[in-house]
N, C-alpha and C positions, 0 to 999 in steps of 0.2 A: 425481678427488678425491685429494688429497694422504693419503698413511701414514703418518703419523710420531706420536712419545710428543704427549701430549694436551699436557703441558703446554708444549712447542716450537710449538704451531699460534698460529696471533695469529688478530686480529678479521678480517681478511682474509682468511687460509686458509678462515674459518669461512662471509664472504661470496660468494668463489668459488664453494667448495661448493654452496651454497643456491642459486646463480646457476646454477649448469649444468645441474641437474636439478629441485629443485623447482619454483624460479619459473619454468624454461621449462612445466611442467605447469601451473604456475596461469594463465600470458599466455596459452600455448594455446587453453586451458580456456576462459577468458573470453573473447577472440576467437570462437572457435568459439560459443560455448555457443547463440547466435539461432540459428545455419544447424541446428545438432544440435537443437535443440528442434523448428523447424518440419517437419525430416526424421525427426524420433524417432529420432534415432543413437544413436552409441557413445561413448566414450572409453574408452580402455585406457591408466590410469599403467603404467609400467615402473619399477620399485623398483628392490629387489635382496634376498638370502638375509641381507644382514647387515642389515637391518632386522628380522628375526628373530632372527640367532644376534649381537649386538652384540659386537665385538670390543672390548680398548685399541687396537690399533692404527689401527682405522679408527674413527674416533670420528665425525670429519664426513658419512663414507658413511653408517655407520649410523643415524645421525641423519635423513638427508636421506631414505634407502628407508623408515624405519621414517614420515619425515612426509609422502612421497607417497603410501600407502599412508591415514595418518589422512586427510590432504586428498581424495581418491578417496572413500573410506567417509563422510565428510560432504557432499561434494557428491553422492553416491547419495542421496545425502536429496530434495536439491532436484531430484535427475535421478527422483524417482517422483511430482512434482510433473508436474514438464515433459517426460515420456517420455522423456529421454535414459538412455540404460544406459550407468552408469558402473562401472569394475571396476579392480582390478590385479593385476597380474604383479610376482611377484619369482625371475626366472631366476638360478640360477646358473652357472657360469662358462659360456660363450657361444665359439665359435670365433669370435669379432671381430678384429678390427684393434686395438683396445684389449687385448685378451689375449693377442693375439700380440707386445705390444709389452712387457708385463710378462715373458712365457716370454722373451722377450730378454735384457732388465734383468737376469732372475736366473741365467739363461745367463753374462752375463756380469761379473756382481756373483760366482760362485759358483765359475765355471770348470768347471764339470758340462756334458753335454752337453745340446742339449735333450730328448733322450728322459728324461734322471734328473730333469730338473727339472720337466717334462710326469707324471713318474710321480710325484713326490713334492707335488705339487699336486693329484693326481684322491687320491692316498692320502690324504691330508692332510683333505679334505672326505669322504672316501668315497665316493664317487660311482666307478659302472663306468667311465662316461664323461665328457664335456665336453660340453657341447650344443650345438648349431647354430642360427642363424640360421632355418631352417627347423622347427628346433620350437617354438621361442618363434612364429614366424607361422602354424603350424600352430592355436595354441592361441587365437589372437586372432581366426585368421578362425571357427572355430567361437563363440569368445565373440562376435561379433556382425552370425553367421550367425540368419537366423529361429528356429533349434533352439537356439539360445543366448541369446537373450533375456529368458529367468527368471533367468537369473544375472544378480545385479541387487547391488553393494556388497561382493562378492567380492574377497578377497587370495588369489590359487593361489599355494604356493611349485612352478615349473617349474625344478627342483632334482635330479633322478635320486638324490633320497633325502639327499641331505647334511641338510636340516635334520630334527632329532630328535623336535622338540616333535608336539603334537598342532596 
């Protein structure tokens, strides 16, 4: 999802957005939703922290976390109809392939090395650390392991503490 001042984005930047994360959660969604009903499954959206903490800058991200997150919590509705357990996740920064390509960008946007710009990104949010792959999946297979099944319309921020709010 594109960074830039709100008022530089067009109707396009705004449709990409929507297109890479939302609507792939709602096609999914709906694809899925017959097999997940007759098996009484899961779905887990994947947000993100700035559906919470809404930046200027990221206006289309925040939009799009803050509406997978409302889309998720309405179809909890129809998922305690139909047995399906539906939840979301809003991680923050992630050791991906996607955040390794930003620590680049400002690598070499900055001329810092990457350890200053890796520290002025965890300082930045506050957070000790950055998170893995492995915690975000850690927390999914518990949400819709047998003992995880009451969580039912739930948004976790999986954040190492960056957002403030309650």
């Amino acid at each position: 999802t594109k960074r830039f001042d709100f008022l530089a984005l067009t109707d396009a930047d705004w449709k990409e957005g929507y297109a890479l994360k939302f609507f792939a959660h709602v096609r999914l969604s709906r694809a899925a939703w017959p097999m997940l009903r007759d098996a009484q499954g899961s779905i887990v959206t994947i947000g993100g922290t700035s559906g919470r903490i809404p930046i200027a800058a990221f206006t289309i991200g925040s939009s799009v976390n803050a509406a997978c997150a409302a889309f998720a919590k309405a179809l909890a509705d129809l998922g305690k109809t139909d047995n399906v357990q539906v939840n979301t996740i809003h991680p923050s920064y992630v050791e991906t392939e996607r955040f390794r390509r930003r620590i680049k960008a400002d690598v070499e946007r900055t001329g810092k090395s990457e350890a200053e710009v890796r520290e002025w990104h965890r300082a930045d949010i506050n957070v000790t650390r950055f998170g893995t792959p492995e915690d975000i999946a850690g927390l999914i297979a518990f949400m819709v392991s047998r003992r995880g099944r009451w969580l039912h319309g739930a948004t976790i921020d999986m954040d190492g503490g960056e957002v403030p709010t309650l």
